[in-house]
TIBANU-431361 format. One record per residue (C-alpha): residue number from 1; residue in one letter; x, y, z. Coordinates in Angstrom, 2 decimals, padded with zeros to 5 digits. Example, Ala and Ser with C-alpha at 12.3 -4.5 7.8 and 13.67 -1.06 7.14 Angstrom:
2
 guti gugu      xx      yy      zz
    1    a  012.30 -004.50  007.80
    2    s  013.67 -001.06  007.14
This chain:
173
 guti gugu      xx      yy      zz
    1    x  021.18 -004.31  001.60
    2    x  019.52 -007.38  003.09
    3    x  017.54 -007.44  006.87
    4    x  017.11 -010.77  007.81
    5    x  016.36 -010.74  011.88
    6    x  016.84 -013.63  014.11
    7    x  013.68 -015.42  015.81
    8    x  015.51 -013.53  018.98
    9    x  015.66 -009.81  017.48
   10    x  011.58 -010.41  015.92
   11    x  010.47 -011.60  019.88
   12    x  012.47 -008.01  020.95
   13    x  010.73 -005.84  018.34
   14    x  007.33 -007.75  018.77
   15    x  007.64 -006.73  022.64
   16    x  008.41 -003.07  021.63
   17    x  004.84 -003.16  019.82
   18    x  006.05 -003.96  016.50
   19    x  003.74 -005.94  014.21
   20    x  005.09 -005.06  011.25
   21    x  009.02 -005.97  010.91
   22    x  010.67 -006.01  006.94
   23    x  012.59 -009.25  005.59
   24    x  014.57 -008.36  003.02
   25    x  016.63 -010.15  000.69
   26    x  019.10 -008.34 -001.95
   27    x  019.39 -010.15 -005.17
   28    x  020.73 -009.47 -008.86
   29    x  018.49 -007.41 -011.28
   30    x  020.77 -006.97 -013.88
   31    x  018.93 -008.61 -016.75
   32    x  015.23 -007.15 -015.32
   33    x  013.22 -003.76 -015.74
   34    x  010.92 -002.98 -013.22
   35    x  008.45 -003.69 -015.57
   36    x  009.33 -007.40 -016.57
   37    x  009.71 -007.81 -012.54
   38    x  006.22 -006.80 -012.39
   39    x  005.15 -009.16 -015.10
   40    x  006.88 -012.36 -013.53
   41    x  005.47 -011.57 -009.95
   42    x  003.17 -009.35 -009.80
   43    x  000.63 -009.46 -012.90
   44    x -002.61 -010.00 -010.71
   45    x -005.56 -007.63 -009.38
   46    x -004.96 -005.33 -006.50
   47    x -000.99 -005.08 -007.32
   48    x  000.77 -002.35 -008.94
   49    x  004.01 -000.84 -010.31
   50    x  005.27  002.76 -009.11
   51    x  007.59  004.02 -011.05
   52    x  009.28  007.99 -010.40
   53    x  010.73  010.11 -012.54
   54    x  012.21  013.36 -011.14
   55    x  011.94  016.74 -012.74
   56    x  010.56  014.73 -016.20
   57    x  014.40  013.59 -017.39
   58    x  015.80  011.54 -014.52
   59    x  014.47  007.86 -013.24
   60    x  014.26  007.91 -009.43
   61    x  016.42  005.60 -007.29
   62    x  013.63  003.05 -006.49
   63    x  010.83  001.50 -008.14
   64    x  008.55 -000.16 -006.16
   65    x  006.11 -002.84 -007.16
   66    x  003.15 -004.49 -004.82
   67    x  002.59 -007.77 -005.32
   68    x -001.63 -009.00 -005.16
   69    x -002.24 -007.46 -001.68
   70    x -005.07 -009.70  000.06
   71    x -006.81 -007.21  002.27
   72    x -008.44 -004.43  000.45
   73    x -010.72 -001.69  001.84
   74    x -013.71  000.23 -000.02
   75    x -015.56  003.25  001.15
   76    x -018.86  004.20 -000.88
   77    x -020.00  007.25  000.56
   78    x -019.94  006.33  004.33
   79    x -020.33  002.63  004.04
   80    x -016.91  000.71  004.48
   81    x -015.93 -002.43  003.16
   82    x -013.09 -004.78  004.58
   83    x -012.57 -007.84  002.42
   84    x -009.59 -010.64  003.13
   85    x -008.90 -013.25 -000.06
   86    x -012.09 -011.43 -001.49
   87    x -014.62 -012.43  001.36
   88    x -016.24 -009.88  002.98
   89    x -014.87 -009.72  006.76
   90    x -015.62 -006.52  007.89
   91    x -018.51 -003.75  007.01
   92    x -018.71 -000.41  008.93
   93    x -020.97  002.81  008.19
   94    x -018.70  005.99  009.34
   95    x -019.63  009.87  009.69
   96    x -016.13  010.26  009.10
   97    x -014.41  007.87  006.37
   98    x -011.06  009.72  006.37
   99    x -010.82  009.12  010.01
  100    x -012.06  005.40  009.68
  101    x -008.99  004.84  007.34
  102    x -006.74  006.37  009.79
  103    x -008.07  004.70  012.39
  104    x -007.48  001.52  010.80
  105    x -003.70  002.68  009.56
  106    x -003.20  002.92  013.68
  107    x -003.51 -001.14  013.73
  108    x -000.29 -001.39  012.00
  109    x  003.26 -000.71  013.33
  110    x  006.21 -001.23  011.42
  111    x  009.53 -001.20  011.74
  112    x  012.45  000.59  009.71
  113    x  015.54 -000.72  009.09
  114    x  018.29  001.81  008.94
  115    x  019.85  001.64  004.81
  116    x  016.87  000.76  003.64
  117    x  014.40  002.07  001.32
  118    x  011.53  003.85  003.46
  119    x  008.53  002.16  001.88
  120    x  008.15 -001.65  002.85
  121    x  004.33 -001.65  002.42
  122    x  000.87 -000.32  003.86
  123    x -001.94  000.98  002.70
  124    x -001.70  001.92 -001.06
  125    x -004.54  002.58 -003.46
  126    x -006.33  005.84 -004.15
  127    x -009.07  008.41 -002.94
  128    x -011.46  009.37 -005.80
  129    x -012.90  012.84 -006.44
  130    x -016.09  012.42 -004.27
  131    x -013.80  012.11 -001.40
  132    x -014.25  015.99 -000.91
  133    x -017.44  015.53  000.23
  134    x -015.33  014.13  003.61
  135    x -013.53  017.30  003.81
  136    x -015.46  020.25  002.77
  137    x -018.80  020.68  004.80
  138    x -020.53  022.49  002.29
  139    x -020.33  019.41 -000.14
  140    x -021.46  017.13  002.42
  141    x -025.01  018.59  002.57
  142    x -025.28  018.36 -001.68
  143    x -026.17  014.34 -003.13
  144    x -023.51  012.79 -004.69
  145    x -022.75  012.65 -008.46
  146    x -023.72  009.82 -009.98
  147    x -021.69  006.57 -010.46
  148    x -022.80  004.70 -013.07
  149    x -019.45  002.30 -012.26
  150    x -020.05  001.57 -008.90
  151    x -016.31  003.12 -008.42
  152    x -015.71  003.20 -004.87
  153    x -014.27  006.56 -003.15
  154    x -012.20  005.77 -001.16
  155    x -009.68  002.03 -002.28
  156    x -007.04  000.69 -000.38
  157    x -004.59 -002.18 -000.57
  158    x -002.82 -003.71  002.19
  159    x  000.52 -003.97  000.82
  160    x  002.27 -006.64  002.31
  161    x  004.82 -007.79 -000.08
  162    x  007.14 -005.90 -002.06
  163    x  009.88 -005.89 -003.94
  164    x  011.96 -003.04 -004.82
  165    x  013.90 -002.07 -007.37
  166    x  017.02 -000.15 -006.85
  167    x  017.88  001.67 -010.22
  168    x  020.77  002.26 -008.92
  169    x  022.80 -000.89 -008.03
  170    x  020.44 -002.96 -010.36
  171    x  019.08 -005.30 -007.26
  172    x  015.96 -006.03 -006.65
  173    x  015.04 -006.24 -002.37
């Protein structure tokens, strides 16, 4: 389950408007757990494990794990935050974060390899409870709860490179 394009079929999907485009590798992972792949690769701020079980018994097929994504975006309140390496590149106040973040999603388009798993990266992270406040009109008017963290609302990793775990044939890609 590997995609390795030429230089030939990259130029062909960068003219279709592609600037996102997998390379994948299949490898052993008989003597690894998703968690010790984590460990050897991953083990760094802004990366994470996912891990599925379905209905509570069953592992899911994949497990997917982020390694330290570069580019991360904050949103406190309406004030956005773009950093790159950890310097600040980009700072943006929006009446409408939710729409900011899809706004930015837009800049990326990637492609998907037929056979192979669905996720290959993006925007991963979380949006926090006061995120409402985005949504519902009547919480927009009321102040905001206080943070005594600083925890941002709205945080989001660029996810550029993955590996996956397929539980099933025991290889990582």
């Amino acid at each position: 389950m590997s995609f390795a394009p030429t230089s030939a079929q990259l130029k062909a999907l960068a003219a279709e408007g592609y600037n996102r485009v997998p390379l994948t590798r299949a490898i052993s992972g008989d003597y690894d757990t998703p968690l010790s792949v984590y460990r050897k690769l991953a083990d760094a701020p802004n990366s994470y494990l996912f891990e599925s079980v379905m209905g509570g018994e069953r592992w899911g097929r994949y497990s997917i794990i982020g390694l330290a994504a570069r580019t991360v975006l904050r949103v406190y309140g309406h004030k956005i935050e773009v950093r790159r390496d950890n310097e600040l590149i980009e700072t943006t106040e929006a009446d409408d974060p939710l729409a900011w973040v899809e706004s930015f999603k837009g800049r990326f388009r990637v492609f998907e390899p037929e056979g192979m798993p669905r996720f290959h990266g993006g925007l991963v992270g979380y949006f926090g409870f006061e995120t409402i406040r985005y949504i519902e009109p009547r919480l927009a008017a009321s102040p905001p709860k206080p943070d005594p963290l600083g925890t941002p609302d709205i945080l989001l990793m660029v996810s550029e490179q993955v590996v996956v775990v397929d539980n099933l044939s025991s290889q990582l890609l």
